[in-house]
ROLO-317181 format. One line per 2 residues: number of its first residue (from 1); for each residue x negated, z, y of C-alpha. Coordinates in Angstrom, 3 decimals, decimal comma. Layout:
ROLO-317181
NUM> X/Z/Y ~ ...
END
This chain:
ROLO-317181
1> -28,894/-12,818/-27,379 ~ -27,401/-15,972/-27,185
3> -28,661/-19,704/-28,400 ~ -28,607/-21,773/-25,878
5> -28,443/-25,544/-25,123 ~ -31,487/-26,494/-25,083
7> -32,628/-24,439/-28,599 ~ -29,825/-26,459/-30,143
9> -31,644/-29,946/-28,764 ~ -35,046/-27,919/-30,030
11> -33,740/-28,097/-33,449 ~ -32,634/-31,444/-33,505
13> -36,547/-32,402/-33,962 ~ -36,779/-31,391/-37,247
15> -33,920/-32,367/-38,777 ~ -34,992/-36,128/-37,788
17> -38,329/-35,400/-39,131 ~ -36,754/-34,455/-42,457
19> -34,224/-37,423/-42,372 ~ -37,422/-39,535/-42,126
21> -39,174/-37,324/-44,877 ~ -36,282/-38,731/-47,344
23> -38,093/-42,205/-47,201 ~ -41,769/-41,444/-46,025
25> -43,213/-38,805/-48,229 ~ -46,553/-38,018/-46,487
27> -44,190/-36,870/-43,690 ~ -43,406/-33,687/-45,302
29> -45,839/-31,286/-44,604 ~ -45,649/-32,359/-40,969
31> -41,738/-31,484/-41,104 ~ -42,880/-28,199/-42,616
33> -45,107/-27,496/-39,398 ~ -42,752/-28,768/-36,567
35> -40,491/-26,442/-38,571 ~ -42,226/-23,245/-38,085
37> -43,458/-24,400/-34,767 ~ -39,139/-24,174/-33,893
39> -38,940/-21,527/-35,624 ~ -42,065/-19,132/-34,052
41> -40,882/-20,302/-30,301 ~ -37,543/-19,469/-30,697
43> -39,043/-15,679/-32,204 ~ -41,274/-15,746/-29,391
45> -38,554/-16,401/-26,889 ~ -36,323/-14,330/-28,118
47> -38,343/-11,317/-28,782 ~ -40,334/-11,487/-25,052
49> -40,248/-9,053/-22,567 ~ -36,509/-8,573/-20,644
51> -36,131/-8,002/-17,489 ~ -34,744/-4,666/-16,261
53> -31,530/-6,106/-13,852 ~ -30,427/-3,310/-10,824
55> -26,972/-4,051/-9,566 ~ -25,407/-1,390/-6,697
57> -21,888/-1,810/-5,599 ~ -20,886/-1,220/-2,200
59> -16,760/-0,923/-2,630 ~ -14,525/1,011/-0,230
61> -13,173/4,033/-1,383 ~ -9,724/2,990/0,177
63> -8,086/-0,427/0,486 ~ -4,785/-1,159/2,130
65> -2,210/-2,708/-0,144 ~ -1,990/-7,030/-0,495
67> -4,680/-6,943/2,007 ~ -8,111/-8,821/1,130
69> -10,985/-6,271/1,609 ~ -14,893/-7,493/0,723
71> -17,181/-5,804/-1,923 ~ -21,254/-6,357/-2,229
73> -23,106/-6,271/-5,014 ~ -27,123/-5,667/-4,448
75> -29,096/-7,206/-7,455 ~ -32,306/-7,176/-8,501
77> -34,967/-6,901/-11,257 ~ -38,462/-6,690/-12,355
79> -39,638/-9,808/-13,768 ~ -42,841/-11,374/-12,476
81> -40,820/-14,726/-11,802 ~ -37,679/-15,660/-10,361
83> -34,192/-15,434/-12,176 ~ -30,662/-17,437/-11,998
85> -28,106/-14,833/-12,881 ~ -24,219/-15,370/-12,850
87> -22,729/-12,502/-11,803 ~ -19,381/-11,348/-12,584
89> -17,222/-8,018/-11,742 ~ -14,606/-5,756/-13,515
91> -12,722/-5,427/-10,467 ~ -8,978/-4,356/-9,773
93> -6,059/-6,789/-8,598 ~ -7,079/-10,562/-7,560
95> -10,776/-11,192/-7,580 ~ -12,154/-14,156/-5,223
97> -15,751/-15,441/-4,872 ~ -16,904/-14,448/-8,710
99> -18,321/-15,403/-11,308 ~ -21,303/-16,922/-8,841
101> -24,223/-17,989/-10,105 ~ -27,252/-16,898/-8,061
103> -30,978/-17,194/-7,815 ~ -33,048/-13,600/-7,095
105> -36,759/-13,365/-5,957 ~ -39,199/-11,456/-7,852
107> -39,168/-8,364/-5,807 ~ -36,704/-9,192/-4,043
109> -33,032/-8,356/-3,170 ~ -29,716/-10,359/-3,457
111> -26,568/-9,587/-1,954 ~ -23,648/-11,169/-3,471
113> -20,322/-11,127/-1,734 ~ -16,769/-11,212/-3,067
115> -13,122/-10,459/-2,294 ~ -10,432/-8,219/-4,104
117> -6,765/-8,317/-3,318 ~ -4,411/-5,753/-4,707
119> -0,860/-6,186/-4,409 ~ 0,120/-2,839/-5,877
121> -0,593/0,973/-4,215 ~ -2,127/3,577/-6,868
123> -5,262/4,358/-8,187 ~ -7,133/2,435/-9,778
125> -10,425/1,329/-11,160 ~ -13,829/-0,642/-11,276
127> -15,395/-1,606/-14,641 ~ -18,713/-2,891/-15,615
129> -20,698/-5,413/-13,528 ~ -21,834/-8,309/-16,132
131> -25,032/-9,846/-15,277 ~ -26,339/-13,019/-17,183
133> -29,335/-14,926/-17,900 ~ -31,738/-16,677/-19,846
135> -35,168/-15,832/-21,710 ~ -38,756/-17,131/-20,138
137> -38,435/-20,590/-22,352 ~ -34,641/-20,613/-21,529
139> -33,817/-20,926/-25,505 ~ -31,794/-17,897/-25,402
141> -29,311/-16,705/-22,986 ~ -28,905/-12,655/-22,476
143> -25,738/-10,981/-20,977 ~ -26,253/-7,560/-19,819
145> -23,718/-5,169/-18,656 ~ -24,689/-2,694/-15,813
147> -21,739/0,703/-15,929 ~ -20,959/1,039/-11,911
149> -17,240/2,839/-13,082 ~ -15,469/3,638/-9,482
151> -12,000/4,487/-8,861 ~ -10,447/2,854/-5,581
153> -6,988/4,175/-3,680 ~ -4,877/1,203/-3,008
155> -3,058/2,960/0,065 ~ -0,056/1,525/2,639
157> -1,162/-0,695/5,018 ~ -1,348/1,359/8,180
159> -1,673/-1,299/10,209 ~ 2,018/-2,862/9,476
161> 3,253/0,712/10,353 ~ 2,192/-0,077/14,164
163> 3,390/-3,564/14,518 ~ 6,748/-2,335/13,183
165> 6,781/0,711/15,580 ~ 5,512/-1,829/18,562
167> 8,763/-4,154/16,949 ~ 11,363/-1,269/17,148
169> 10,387/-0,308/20,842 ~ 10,742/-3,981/21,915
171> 13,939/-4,201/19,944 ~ 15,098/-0,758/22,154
173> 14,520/-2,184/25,450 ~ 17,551/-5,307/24,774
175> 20,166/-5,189/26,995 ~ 22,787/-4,806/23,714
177> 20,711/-1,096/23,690 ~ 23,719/0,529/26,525
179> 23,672/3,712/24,645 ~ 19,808/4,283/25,519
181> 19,170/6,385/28,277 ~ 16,190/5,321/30,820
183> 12,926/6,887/30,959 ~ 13,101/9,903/33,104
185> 16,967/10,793/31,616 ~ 15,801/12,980/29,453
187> 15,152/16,974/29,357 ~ 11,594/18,059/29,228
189> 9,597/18,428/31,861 ~ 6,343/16,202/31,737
191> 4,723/16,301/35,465 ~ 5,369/15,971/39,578
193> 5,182/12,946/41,471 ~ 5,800/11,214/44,600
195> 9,364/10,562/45,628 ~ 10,123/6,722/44,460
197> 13,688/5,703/46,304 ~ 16,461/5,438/43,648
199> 15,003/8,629/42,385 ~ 18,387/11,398/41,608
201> 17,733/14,180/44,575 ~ 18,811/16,430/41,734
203> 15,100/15,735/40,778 ~ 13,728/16,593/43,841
205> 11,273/19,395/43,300 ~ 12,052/21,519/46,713
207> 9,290/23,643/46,790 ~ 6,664/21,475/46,262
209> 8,200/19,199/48,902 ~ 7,549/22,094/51,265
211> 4,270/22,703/50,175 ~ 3,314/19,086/50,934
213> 5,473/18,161/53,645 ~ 6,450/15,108/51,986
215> 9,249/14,351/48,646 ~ 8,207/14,983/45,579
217> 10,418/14,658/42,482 ~ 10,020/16,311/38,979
219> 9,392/13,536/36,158 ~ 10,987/14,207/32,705
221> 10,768/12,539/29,190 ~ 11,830/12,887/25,722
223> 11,276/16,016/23,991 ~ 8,535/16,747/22,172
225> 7,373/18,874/19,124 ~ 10,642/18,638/17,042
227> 10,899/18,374/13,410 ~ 11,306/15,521/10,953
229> 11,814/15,656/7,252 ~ 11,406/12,557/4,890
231> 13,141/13,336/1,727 ~ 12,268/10,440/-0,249
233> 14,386/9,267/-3,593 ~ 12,085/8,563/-6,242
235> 14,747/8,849/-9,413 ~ 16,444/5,933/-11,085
237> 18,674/4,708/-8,061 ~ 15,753/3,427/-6,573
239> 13,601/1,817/-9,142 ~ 15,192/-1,558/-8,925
241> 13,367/-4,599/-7,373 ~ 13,443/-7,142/-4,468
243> 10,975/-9,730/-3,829 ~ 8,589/-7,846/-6,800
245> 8,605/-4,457/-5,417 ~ 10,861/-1,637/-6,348
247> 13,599/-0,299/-3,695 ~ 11,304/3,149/-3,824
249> 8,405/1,062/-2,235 ~ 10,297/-0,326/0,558
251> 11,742/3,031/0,890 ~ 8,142/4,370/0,904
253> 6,945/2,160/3,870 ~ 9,714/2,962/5,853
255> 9,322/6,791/5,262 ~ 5,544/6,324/6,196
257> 6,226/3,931/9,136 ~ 8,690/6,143/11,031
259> 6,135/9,611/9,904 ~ 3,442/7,527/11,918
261> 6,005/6,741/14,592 ~ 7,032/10,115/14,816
263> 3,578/11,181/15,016 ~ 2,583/9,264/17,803
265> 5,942/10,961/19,798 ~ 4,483/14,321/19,524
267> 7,134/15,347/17,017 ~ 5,993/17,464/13,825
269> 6,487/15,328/10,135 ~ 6,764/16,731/6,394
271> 7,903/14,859/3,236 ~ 9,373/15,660/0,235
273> 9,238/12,993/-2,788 ~ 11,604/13,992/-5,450
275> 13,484/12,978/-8,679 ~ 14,330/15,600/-11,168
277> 11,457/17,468/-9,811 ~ 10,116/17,962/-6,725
279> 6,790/15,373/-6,666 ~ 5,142/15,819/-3,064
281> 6,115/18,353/-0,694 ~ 4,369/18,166/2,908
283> 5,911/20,898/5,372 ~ 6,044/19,791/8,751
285> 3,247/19,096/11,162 ~ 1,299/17,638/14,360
287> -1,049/15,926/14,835 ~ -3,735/12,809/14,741
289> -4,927/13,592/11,832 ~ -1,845/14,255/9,635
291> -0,944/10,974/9,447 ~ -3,392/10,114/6,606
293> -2,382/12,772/5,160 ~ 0,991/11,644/4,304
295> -0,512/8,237/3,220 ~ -3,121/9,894/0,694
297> -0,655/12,415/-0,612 ~ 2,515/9,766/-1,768
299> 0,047/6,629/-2,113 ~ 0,076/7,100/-6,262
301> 3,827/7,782/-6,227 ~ 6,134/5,714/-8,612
303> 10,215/5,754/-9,278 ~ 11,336/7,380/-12,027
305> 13,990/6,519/-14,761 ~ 15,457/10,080/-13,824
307> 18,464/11,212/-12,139 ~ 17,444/12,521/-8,722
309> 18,350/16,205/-8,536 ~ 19,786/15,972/-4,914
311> 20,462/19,900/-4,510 ~ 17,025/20,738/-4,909
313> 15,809/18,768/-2,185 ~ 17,943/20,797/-0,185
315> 17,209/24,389/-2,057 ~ 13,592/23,365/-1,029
317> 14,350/22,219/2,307 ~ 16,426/25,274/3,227
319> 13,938/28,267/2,116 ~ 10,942/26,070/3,517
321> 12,020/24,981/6,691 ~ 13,895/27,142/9,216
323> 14,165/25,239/12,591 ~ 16,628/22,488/13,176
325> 15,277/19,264/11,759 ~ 15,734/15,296/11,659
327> 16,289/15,120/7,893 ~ 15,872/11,260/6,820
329> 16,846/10,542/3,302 ~ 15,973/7,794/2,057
331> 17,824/6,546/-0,781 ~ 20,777/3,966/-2,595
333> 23,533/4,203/-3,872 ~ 25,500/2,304/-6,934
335> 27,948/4,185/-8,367 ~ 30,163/7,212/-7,498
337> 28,413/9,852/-9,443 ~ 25,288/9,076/-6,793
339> 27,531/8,894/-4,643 ~ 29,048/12,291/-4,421
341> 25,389/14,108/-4,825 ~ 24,604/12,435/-1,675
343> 27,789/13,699/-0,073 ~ 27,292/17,473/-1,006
345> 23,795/16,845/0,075 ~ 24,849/15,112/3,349
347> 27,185/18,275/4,071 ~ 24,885/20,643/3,165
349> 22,019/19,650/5,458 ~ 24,703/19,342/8,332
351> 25,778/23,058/8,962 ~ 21,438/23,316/10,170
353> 20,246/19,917/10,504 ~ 20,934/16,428/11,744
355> 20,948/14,079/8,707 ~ 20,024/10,404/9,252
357> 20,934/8,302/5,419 ~ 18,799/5,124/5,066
359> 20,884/3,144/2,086 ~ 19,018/0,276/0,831
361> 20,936/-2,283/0,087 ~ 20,774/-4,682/-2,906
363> 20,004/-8,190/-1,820 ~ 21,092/-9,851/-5,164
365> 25,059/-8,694/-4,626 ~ 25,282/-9,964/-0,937
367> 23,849/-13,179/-2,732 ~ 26,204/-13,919/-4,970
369> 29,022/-12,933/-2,590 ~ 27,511/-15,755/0,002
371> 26,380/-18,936/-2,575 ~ 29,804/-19,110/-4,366
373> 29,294/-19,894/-7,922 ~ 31,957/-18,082/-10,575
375> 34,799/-16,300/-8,711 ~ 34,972/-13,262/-11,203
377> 31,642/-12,663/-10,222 ~ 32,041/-12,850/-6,598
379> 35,155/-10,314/-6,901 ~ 32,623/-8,083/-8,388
381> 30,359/-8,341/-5,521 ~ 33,009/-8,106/-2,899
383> 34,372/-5,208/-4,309 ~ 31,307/-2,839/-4,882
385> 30,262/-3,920/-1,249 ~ 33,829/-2,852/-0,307
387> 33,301/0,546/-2,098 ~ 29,488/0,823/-0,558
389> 31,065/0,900/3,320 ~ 33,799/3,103/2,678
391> 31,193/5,712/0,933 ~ 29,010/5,328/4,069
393> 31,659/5,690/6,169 ~ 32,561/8,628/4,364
395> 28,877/9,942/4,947 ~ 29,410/9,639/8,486
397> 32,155/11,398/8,685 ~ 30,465/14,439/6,960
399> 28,202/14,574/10,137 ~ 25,215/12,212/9,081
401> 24,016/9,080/10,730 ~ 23,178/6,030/8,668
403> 21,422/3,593/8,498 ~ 22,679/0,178/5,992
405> 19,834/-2,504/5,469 ~ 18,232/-4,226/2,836
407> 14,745/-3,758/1,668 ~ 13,047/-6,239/3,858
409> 14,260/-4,963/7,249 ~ 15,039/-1,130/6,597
411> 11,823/-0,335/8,075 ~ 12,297/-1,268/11,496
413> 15,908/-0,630/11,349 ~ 15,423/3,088/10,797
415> 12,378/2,901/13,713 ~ 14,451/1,417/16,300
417> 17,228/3,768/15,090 ~ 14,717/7,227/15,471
419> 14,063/5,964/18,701 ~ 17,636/6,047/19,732
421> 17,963/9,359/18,720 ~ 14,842/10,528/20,774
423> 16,664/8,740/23,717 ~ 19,845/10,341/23,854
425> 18,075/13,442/22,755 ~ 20,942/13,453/19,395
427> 18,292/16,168/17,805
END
C-alpha cells in the first residue's frame, strides 16, 4: 500500500489544529479527536476489502523481426464499483501505447491495446503485467502484479524475403542480363501447346501434330527438384557489425531469402549453421511447408567468437548428401589464414558440387578508401581490398562462383545471381 495525495492533504488538518492548540488551549482535546478521526479512516481505508484484478494476455507466439505487432490485455475485477487502473507490461523490445490509465466497469471487461517492436531475432520473454489503483476513499494507492510469463520467437521477416525475390526477378529481366536464356530455353519438359510463330521447329512435337491435324510445340522450363545447400558461417569472421547488426545476420537473411526463393522454384533446400561445431543441420527438402522450417530452426542463432571449422562443413556435407548440389557458403574473409580454409573448402566441394561463395564485404574499409582523411590509412584500405579480389579471384579459379557485396545488398545480389544459374541451367 501506498499513501497517496490526498491522505497527505488529510493530515494536514491536524497539524493546523495543533499549531492553533499552541495558543488556544481548550482546542486540545478537539485536536486529539480530529486526530484519531485521520488516523481510524486511513486504518479503515487501508485495511478494506481489495479487489481481485484478472488480466489475460493475448500475445503472438511469433513476431517478425523490427516489425510492430499488437498485444491485448483483457482486465477485469470484482469490486461492486468501478475502478481507474494504469496498466503497464513487462514486455520485450520497444513498448508503445503503455503505461495507460483506464477506467473498468464493475462486471465488466476492458481491452487494452499496445504495440511491441523488437529489433533483434531470438527468444525471448514476457514478464509480469502491473496493475494499479487506489483504495474505496482513494487514501491509499495499491499496485498489484498479475504473473502472465510467455516466451515469444522474434523470427525473420518473411515478408522481406518475397519483395527481395520479386526485386531479383525484375533485376533478371534488364537488358545488361545477355547471358540469361529466355523462357522456354531450357531442358525440362513442362507441357504441349499450340504452335506460336517464332517457335524453334526443333520443338515441334510431331506426333501430336498428327494426332490433331494442326502444330503443336513442346514447352520447356527450368529444371526442377535440384538441390541447394546453405552452409552458413557463424564463427568469428562474421560477428562484426554494419548498421547495428552483425555480418552473420545479414548473412542469415540472405541464406533464408534465397531457401524461400529456392522453394518457390521447386528445388529441394537444407542448411547447415556452423562454427567450431556444427549448430543446425537441415538436409535437403521440398516443399510449402519447409520453408518455416528453416526460419524456426536458425531464428535463435548467434556468431560465435570461434574459428569456423571449414572441413567439417564439408565432412558433413559429403557423408549426408550424395547428389550434386548448389552449395552456397556464406561467409567473409579478413585475413589469409580464413582465407586458405575457404580455398580447401572451395576445392573440395568442387570435384561433386557447384560452389557459389557469398563474401560480405566490410563497409567501413571501402569508407575510408572513398572520404580521404590520413593517407596511411587509406593505403591500408586499398591494400587489403587489393588482397580481398585477388583471393576471390583465386576462388574462382578453383571452380566456385562468387558473389562480392556488402551487407546491405548481398541479399538480392545472391537472388538475382541463383536465378542466373537456374537460367543457364549452370547446376
Amino acid at each position: 500500500m501506498i499513501p497517496s495525495g490526498r491522505l497527505v492533504l488529510l493530515l494536514l488538518a491536524p497539524l493546523v489544529a495543533a499549531a492553533l492548540a499552541i495558543y488556544v488551549t481548550p482546542a486540545v482535546p478537539v485536536v486529539i479527536a480530529l486526530d484519531l478521526l485521520v488516523l481510524a479512516a486511513a486504518a479503515a481505508d487501508a485495511f478494506g476489502r481489495r479487489p481481485t484484478i484478472r488480466i489475460v494476455r493475448e500475445a503472438p507466439p511469433t513476431v517478425p523481426v523490427a516489425r510492430e505487432v499488437k498485444v491485448h490485455l483483457r482486465v477485469s475485477h470484482d469490486a461492486p464499483g468501478p475502478l481507474t487502473l494504469d496498466i503497464a507490461d513487462d514486455a520485450p523490445g520497444a513498448v508503445s501505447d503503455l503505461p495507460v490509465t483506464v477506467l473498468v466497469p464493475a462486471g465488466r471487461e476492458v481491452v487494452v491495446t499496445y504495440r511491441i517492436r523488437v529489433d533483434r531475432r531470438g527468444r525471448f520473454r514476457f514478464g509480469d503485467v502491473v496493475a494499479q489503483g487506489r483504495s474505496a476513499l482513494g487514501l491509499w494507492g495499491w499496485r498489484r502484479s498479475v504473473s502472465l510469463g510467455a516466451d515469444v520467437h522474434v523470427l525473420p521477416d518473411v515478408a522481406r524475403f518475397r519483395q527481395w525475390a520479386l526485386e531479383a526477378r525484375l533485376d533478371l529481366r534488364m537488358p545488361s542480363r545477355v547471358s540469361v536464356r529466355r523462357p522456354g530455353a531450357d531442358s525440362e519438359f513442362q507441357r504441349l501447346r499450340p504452335y506460336v510463330v517464332g517457335d524453334p521447329f526443333k520443338h515441334v512435337d510431331w506426333r501430336a501434330t498428327a494426332r490433331r491435324s494442326s502444330l503443336v510445340s513442346r514447352e520447356f522450363g527450368q529444371e526442377r527438384g535440384q538441390n541447394v545447400i546453405l552452409l552458413v558461417d557463424a564463427g568469428r569472421m562474421t560477428s562484426g557489425r554494419f548498421e547495428g547488426r552483425s555480418l552473420f545476420d545479414h548473412g542469415l537473411d540472405a541464406a533464408l531469402a534465397l531457401g524461400h526463393a529456392a522453394l518457390r522454384h521447386g528445388d529441394r533446400v537444407g542448411m547447415l549453421v556452423y562454427d567450431r561445431s556444427a549448430r543446425v543441420w537441415l538436409p535437403p527438402r521440398g516443399g510449402a511447408l519447409w520453408g518455416g522450417r528453416l526460419v524456426r530452426a536458425v531464428f535463435d542463432q548467434e556468431p560465435s567468437d570461434h574459428a569456423s571449422d571449414h572441413d567439417l562443413a564439408f565432412n558433413l556435407l559429403a557423408t549426408r548428401v550424395r547428389q550434386r548440389c548448389l552449395v552456397v557458403v556464406i561467409s567473409s574473409i579478413i585475413d589469409d589464414v580464413e582465407a586458405d580454409l575457404a580455398d580447401r573448402l572451395v576445392s573440395a566441394l568442387a570435384r561433386r558440387h557447384l560452389p557459389l561463395c557469398v563474401m560480405l564485404r566490410d563497409p567501413a574499409v571501402e569508407a575510408r578508401l572513398s572520404t580521404g582523411g590520413d593517407p596511411w590509412s587509406q593505403g591500408a584500405a586499398a591494400e587489403l581490398m587489393g588482397w580481398r579480389a585477388r583471393r576471390l579471384e583465386r576462388l574462382q579459379q578453383r571452380g566456385a562462383l562468387v558473389v562480392d557485396a556488402t551487407p546491405g545488398r548481398v541479399t538480392p545480389a545472391l537472388l538475382a545471381r541463383y536465378l542466373e544459374i537456374k537460367a543457364t541451367r549452370a547446376l
